[in-house]
N, C-alpha and C positions, 0 to 999 in steps of 0.2 A: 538463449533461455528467457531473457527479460523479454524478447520480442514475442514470444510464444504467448507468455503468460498475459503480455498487453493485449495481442486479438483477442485473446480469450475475453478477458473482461471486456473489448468492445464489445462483440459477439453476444453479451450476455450469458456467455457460459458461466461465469463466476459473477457473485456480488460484487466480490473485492480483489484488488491485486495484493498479492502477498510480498512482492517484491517491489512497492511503491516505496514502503521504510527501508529498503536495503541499498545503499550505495554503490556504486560501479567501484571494485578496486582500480584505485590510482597505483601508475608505475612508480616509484620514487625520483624524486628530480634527479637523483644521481644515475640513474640511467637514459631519460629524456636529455641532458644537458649531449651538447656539441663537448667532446673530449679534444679538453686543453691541458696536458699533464705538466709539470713541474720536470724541470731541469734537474740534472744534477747542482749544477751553479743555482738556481734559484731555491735549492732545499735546504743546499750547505749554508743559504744568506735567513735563511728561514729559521731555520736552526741556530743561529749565532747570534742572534738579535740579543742584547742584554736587557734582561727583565725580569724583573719579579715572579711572573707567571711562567717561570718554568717548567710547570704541570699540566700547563695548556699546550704549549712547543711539545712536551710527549707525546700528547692526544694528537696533531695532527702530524708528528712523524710517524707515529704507533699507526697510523688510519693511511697513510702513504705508503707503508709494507705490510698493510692486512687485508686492504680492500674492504670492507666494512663501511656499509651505507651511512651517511650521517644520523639517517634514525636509529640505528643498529648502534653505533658507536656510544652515544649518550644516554644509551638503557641498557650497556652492556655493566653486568653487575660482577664482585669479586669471584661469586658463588658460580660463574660459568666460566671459571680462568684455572687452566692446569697448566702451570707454568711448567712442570717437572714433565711431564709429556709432549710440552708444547703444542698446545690443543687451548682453542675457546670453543663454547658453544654459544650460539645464536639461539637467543630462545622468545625475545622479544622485542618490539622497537617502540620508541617516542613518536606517533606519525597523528598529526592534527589535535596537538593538545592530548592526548592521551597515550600509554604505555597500552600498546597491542600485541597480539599472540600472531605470528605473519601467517597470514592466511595460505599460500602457496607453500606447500610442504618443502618445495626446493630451499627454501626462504629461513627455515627453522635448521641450522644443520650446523655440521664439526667446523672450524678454519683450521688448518696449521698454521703456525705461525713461522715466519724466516725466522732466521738469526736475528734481525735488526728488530722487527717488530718485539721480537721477546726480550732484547734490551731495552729497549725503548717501555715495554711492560713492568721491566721491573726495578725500572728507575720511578715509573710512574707508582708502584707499591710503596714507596716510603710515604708517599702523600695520601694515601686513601684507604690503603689496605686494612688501618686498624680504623678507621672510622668506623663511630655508632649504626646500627643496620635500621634501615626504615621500611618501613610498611608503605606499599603500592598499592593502586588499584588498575588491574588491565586487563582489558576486555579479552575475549574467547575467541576462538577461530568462526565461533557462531554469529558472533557480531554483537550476540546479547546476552550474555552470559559475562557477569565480572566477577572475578578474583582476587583475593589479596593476597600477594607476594613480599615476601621479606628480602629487602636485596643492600647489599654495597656499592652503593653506583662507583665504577673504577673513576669516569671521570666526572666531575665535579667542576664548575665557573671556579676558576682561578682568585678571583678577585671578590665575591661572596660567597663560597662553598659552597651555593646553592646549585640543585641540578640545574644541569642546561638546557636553556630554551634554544631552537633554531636560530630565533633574528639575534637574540641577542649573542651567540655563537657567531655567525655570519658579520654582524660588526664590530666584533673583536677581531676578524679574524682579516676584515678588510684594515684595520687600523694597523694590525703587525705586518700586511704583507707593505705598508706602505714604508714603513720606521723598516724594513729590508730590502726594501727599493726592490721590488718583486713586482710587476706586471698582476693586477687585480685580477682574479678567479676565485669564484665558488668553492669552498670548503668542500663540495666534493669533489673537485677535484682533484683533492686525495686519492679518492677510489679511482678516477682513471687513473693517475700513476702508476698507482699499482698494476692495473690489469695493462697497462700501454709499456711500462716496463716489462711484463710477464712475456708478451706476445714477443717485444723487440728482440728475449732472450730463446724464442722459439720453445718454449712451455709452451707443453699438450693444454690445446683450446680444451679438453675434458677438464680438465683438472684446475685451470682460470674460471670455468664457469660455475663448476661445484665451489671451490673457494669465494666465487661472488652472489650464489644462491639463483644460479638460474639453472630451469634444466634440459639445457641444450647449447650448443656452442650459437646460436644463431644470434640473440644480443650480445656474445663477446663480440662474432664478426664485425656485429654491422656498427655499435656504439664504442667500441672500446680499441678496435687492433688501428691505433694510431702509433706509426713509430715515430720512436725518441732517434735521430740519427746520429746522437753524438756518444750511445752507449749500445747501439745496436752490433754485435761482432760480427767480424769477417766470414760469413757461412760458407764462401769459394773454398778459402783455406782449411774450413775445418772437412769438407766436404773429400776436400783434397787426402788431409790427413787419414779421413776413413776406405779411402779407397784406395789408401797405401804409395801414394805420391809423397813422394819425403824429399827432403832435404840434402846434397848429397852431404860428403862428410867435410869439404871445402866450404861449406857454406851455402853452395849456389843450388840451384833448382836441377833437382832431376827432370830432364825435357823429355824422357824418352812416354810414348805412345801407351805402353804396359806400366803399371802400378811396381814400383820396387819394395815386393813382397819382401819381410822379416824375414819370412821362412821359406826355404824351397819344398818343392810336394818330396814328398818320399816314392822312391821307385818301389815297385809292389815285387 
């Protein structure tokens, strides 16, 4: 489209280009980065670190079982958390200084939450839930069009209340991975976790990508189906189990050729 619109105005079909003020959507670096996911061992040291900011250790377990982009994460407000349904909505993100409406409808959409994520959410409620509601301003899916929205931000800088900025997100968060002796990676790479755990447990690539706001499995494929080998299960065996290969009653393996069906057919 930008390409069309540029001949045109070399050509002198137009005065002006209309799409000279308009920006190319950027991917968010949490998709462009090389997925490097977090260990079990590396989450549980993550996790246990003693510190004050215990409301930041939620923000990035809570972000390691939601998938949830780091812009997504720190404009996610109270007012899109239904804990009792286990559902957030995605409805806007922090991306280059400003709170935006995501322009890719995949982008604006439901998460479910696991079990862990929603503990992890409502441990993080005692610190934020009743805080004062502040007035935002964030742009349109137009690009020019702003809005003021009243929100809770859930997470909040640990150590000023104040909403989070990236860098300074990003050097908080290389400081704790050090004080857990944790191998340095990008804060998002929360979000591969999640989605590199989702694939390792053979979770429908449909249902990874709606959860991470794309709409199609093609960036799970290519950015995210990194396996975890130390929590990935035995598909041989369960494959086994479905096809009626069991166990005999000694303990050893049924060797035989044919599945040792539960039930015999019925004679007709």
């Amino acid at each position: 489209m930008r390409g069309v619109w540029t001949s045109a105005f070399i050509d002198g079909v137009i005065q002006h280009n209309p799409l000279d003020r308009i920006k190319n959507v950027k991917s968010d670096d949490e998709d462009r980065d090389y997925a490097d996911p977090f260990t079990d061992d590396e989450l549980e040291r993550i996790r246990s670190v003693k510190t004050v900011r215990q409301q930041d250790i939620n923000m990035v377990m809570f972000a390691c079982w939601c998938g949830l982009s780091l812009s997504e994460l720190i404009a996610l407000s109270w007012d899109d958390v239904d804990l009792d349904n286990g559902v957030i909505w995605v409805r806007r993100a922090y991306v280059e200084g400003e709170y935006k409406v995501p322009k890719e409808l995949s982008r604006r959409r439901r998460v479910d939450l696991l079990e862990p994520a929603k503990r992890w959410l409502k441990r993080q409620k005692a610190a934020t839930f009743l805080s004062p509601p502040a007035i935002i301003r964030v742009r349109q899916r137009n690009n020019v069009t702003i809005k003021e929205d009243t929100v809770r931000l859930v997470f909040r800088n640990g150590q000023s209340n104040q909403p989070w900025q990236p860098s300074s997100l990003r050097r908080w968060f290389a400081g704790h991975l050090k004080r857990a002796n944790v191998r340095y990676r990008g804060p998002n790479q929360c979000r591969h976790t999640f989605a590199s755990r989702m694939v390792s447990n053979y979770v429908a690539l449909e249902w990874i990508a709606q959860q991470l706001g794309h709409a199609d499995t093609t960036m799970v494929k290519k950015h995210y189906a990194r396996w975890i080998p130390e929590i990935t299960p035995n598909l041989a065996s369960k494959i086994s189990a479905q096809l009626g290969f069991i166990e005999d009653s000694d303990g050893q393996k049924n060797d035989d050729f044919a599945p040792n069906l539960s039930q015999k057919r019925k004679t007709p």
